[in-house]
MMTF fields as JSON, N, C-alpha, C and O atoms, coordinates in Angstrom:
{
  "mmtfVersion": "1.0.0",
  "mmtfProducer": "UNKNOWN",
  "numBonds": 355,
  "numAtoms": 356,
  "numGroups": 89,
  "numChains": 1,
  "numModels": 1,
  "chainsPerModel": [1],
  "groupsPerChain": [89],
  "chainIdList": ["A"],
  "bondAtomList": [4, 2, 8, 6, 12, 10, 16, 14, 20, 18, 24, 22, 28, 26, 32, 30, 36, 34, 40, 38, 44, 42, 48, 46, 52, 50, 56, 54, 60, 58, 64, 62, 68, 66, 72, 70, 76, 74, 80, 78, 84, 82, 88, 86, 92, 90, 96, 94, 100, 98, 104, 102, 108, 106, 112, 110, 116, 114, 120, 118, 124, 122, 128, 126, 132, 130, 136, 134, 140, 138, 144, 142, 148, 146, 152, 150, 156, 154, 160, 158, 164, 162, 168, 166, 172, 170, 176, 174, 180, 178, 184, 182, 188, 186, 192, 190, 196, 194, 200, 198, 204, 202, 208, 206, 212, 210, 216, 214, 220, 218, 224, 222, 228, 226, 232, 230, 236, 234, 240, 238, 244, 242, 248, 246, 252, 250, 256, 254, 260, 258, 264, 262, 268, 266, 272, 270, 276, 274, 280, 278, 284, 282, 288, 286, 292, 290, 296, 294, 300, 298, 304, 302, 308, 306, 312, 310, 316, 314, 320, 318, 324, 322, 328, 326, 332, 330, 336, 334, 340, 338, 344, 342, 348, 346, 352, 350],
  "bondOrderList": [1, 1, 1, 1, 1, 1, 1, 1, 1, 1, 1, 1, 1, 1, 1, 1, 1, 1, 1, 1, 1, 1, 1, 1, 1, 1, 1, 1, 1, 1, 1, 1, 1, 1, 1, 1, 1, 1, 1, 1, 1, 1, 1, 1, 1, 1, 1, 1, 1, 1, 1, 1, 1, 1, 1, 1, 1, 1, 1, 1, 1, 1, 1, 1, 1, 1, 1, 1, 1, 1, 1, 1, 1, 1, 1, 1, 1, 1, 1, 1, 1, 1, 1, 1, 1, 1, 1, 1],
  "groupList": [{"groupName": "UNK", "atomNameList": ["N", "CA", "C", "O"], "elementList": ["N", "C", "C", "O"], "formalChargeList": [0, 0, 0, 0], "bondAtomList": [1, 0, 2, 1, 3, 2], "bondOrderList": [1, 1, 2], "singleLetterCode": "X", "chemCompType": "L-PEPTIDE LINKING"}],
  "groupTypeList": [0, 0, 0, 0, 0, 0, 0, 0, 0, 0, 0, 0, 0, 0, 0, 0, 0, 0, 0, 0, 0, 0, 0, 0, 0, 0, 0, 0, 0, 0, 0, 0, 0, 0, 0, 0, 0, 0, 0, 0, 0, 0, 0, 0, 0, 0, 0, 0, 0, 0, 0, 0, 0, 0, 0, 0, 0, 0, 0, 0, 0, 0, 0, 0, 0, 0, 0, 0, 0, 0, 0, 0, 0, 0, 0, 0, 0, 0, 0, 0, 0, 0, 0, 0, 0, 0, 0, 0, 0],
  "groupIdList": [1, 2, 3, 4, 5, 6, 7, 8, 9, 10, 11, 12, 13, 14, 15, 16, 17, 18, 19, 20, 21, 22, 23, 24, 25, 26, 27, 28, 29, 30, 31, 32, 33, 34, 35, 36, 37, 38, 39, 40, 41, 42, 43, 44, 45, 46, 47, 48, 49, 50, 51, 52, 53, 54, 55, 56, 57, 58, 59, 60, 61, 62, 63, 64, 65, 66, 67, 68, 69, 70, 71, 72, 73, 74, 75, 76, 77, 78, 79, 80, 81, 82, 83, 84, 85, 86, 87, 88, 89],
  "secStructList": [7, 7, 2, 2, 2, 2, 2, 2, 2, 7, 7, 7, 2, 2, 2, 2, 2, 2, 2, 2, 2, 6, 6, 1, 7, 7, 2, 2, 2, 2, 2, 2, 2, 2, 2, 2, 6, 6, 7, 7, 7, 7, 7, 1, 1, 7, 7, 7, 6, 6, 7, 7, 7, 7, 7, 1, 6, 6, 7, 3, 3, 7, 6, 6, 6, 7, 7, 3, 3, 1, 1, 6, 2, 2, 2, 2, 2, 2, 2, 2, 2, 6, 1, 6, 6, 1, 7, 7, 7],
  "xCoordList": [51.113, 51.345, 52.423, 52.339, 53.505, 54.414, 53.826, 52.826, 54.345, 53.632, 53.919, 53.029, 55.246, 56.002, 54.568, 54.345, 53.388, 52.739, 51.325, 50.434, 51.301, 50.019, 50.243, 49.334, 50.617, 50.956, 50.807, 49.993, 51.463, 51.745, 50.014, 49.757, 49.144, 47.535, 46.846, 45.885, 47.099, 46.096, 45.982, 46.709, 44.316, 43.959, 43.466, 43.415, 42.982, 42.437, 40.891, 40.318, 40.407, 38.505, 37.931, 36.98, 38.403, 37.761, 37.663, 36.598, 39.046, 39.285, 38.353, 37.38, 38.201, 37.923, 36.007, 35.339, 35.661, 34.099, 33.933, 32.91, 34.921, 34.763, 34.361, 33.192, 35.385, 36.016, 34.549, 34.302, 33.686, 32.393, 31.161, 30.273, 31.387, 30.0, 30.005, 29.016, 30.828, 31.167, 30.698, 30.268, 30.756, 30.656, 28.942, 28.304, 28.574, 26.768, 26.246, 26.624, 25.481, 24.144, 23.059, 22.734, 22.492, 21.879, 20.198, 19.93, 19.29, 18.028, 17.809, 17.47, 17.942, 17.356, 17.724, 17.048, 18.8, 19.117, 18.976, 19.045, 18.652, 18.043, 16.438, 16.045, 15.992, 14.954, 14.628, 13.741, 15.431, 15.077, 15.803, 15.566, 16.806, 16.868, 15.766, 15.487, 15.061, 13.504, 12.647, 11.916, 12.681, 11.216, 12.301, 11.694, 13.18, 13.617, 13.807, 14.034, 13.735, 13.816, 12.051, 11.641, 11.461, 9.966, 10.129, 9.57, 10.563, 11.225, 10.033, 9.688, 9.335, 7.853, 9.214, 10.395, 8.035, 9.017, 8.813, 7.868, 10.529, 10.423, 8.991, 8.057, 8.542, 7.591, 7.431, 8.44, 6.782, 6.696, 7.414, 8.204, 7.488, 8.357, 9.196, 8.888, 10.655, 11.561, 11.711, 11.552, 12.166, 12.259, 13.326, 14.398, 13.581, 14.749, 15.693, 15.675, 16.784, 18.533, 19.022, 19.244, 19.008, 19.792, 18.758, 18.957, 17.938, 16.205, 16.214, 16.004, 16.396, 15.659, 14.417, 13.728, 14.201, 12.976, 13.466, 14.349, 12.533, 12.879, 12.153, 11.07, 12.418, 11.601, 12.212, 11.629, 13.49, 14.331, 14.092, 14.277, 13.642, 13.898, 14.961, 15.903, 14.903, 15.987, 16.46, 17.588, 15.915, 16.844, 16.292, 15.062, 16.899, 17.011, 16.229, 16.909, 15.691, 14.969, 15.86, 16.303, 15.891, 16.587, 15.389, 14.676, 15.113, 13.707, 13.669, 12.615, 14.657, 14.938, 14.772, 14.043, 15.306, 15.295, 14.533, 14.19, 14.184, 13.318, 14.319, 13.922, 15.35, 16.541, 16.752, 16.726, 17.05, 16.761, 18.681, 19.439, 18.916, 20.293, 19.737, 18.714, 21.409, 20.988, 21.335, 20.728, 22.37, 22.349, 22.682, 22.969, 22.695, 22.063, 23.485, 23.421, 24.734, 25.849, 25.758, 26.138, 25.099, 25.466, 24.5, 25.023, 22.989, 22.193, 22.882, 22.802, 23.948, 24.039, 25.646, 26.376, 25.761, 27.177, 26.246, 26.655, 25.722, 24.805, 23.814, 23.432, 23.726, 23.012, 23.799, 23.427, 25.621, 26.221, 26.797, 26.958, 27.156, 27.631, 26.214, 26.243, 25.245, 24.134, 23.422, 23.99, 22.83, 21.825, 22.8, 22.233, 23.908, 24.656, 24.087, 24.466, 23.142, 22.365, 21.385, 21.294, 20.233, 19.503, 20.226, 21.424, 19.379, 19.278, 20.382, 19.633, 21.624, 21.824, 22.502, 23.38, 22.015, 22.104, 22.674, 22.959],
  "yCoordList": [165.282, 166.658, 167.231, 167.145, 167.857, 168.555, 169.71, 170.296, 170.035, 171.07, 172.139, 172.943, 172.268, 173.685, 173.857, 175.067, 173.116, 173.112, 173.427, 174.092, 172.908, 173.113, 174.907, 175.684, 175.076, 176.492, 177.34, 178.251, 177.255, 177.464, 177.953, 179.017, 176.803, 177.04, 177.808, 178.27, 178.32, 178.97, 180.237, 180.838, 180.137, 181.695, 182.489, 182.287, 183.649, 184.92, 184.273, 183.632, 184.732, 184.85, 185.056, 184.364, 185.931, 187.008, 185.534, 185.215, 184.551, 183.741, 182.805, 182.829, 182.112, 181.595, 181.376, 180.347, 182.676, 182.864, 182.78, 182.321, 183.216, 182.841, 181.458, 181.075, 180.726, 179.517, 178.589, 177.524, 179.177, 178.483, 178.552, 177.717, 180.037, 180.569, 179.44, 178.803, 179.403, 178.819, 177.203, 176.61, 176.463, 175.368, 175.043, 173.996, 176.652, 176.509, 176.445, 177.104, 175.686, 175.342, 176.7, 176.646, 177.954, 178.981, 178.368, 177.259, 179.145, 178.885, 178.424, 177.241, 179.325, 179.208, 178.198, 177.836, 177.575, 176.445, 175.217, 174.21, 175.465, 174.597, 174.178, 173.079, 175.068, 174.949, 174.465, 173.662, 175.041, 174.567, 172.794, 172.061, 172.519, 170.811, 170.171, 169.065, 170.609, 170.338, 169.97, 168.983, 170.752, 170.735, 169.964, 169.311, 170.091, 168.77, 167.457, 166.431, 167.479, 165.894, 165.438, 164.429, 166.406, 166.173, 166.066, 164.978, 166.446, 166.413, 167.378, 168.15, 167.267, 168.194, 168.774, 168.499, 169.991, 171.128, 171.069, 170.698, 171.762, 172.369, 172.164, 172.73, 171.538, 172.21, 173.862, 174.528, 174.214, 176.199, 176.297, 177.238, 175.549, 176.11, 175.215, 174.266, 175.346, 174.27, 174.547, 175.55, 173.015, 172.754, 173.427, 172.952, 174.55, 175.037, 174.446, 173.231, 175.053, 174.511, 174.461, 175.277, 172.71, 172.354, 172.087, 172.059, 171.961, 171.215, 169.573, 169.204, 169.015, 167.477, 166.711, 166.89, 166.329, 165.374, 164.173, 163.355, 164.322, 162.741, 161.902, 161.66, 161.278, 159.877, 158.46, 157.402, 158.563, 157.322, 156.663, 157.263, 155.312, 154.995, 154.751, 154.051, 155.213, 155.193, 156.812, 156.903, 158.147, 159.323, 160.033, 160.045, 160.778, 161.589, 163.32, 164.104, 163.576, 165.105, 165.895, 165.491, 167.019, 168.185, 168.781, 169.348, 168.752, 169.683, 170.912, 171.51, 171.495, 173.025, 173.398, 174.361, 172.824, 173.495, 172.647, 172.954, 171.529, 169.896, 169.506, 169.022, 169.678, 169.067, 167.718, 167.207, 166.875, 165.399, 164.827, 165.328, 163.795, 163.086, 161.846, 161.322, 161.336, 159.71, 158.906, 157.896, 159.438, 158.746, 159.807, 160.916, 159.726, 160.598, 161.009, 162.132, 160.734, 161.021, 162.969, 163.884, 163.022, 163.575, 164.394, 165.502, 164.642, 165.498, 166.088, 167.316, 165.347, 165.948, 166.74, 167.434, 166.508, 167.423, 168.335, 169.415, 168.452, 169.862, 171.081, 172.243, 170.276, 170.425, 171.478, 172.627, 170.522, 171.695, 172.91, 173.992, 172.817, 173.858, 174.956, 176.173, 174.3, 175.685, 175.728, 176.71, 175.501, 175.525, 175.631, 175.163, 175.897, 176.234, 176.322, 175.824, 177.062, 177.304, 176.642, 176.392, 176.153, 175.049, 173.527, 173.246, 172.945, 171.653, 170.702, 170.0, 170.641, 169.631, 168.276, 168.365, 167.137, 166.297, 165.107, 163.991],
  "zCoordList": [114.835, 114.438, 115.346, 116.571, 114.678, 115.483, 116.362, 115.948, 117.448, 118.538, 117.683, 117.405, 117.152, 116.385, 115.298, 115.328, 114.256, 113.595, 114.225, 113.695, 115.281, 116.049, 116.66, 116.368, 116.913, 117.363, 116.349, 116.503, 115.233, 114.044, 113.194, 112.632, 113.38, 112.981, 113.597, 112.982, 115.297, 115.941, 114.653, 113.862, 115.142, 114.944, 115.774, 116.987, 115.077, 115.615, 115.602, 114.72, 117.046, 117.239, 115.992, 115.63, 115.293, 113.772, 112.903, 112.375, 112.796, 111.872, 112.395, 111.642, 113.182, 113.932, 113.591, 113.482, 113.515, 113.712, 112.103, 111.595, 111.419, 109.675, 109.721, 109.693, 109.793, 109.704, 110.087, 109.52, 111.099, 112.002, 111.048, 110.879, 110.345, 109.667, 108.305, 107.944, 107.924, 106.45, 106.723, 105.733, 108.005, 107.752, 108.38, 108.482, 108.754, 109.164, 107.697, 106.728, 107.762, 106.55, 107.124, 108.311, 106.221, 106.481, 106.53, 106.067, 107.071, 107.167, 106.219, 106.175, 104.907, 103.187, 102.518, 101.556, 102.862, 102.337, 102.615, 101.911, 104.332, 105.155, 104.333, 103.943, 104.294, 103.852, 102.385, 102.099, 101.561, 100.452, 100.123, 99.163, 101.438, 101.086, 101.685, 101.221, 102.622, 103.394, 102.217, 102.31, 101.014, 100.381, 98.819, 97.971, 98.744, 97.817, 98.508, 97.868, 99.547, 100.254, 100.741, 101.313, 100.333, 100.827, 102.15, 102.286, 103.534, 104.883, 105.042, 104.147, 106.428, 107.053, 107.597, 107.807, 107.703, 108.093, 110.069, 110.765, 110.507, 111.911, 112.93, 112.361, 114.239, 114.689, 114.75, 114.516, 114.912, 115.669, 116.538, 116.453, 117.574, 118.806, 119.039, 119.76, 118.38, 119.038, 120.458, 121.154, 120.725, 121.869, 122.705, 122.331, 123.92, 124.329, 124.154, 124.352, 123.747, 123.813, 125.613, 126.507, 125.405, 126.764, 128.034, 129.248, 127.479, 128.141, 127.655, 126.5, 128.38, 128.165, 128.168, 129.172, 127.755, 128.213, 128.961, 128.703, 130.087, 130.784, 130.141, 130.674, 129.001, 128.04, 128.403, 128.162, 129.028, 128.869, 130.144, 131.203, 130.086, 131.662, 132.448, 132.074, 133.402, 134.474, 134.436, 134.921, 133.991, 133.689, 134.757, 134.708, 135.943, 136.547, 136.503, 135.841, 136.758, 136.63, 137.872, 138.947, 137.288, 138.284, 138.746, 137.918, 139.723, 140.667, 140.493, 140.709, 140.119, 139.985, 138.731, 138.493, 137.878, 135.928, 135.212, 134.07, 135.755, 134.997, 133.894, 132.834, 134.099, 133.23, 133.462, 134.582, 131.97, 132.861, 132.458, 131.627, 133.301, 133.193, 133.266, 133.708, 132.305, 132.463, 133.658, 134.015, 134.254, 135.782, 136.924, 136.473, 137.889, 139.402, 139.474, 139.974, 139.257, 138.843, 138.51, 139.24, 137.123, 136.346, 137.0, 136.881, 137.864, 138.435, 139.034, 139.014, 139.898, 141.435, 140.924, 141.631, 140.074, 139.175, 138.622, 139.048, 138.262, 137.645, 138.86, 138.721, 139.771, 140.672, 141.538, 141.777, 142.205, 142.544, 141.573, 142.136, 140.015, 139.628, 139.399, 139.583, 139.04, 138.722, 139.89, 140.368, 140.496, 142.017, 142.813, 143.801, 143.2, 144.316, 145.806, 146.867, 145.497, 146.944, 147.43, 148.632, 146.241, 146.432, 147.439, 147.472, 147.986, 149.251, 147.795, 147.115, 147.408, 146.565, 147.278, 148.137, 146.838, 147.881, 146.843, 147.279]
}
């Protein structure tokens, strides 16, 4: 792609948040491919956005948020940008 063309596509936030909504699938429709696919519905309480489960072996837990990583790498990078002050080691 020419840069002169790439420049050329930016949009506006406004366009931008169109452009996002249109390609979300809405609850209602969510739902109604749920009950034509015979698919059980949602538990009650999804699970927080950006919470892990440590299920995998070998994955890392953060002591502070119980956030889990797949290698000690990726803890101790999370560890200094959000716990700043916490012992991160």
């Amino acid at each position: 792609m020419k840069l002169s063309a790439k420049f050329a596509r930016q949009e506006s936030e406004e366009m931008r948040q169109a452009r996002v909504a249109r390609r979300r699938v809405s609850l209602e429709r969510a739902d109604a491919i749920r009950r034509m696919l015979d698919v059980p519905q949602l538990p009650a309480e999804p699970r927080e956005r950006g919470v892990a489960v440590a299920s995998a072996p070998g994955s890392v837990v953060c002591p502070d948020c119980h956030r889990s990583f797949a290698l000690p790498m990726h803890l101790a990078r999370h560890r200094k940008a959000k716990h700043e002050g916490s012992d991160a080691a």
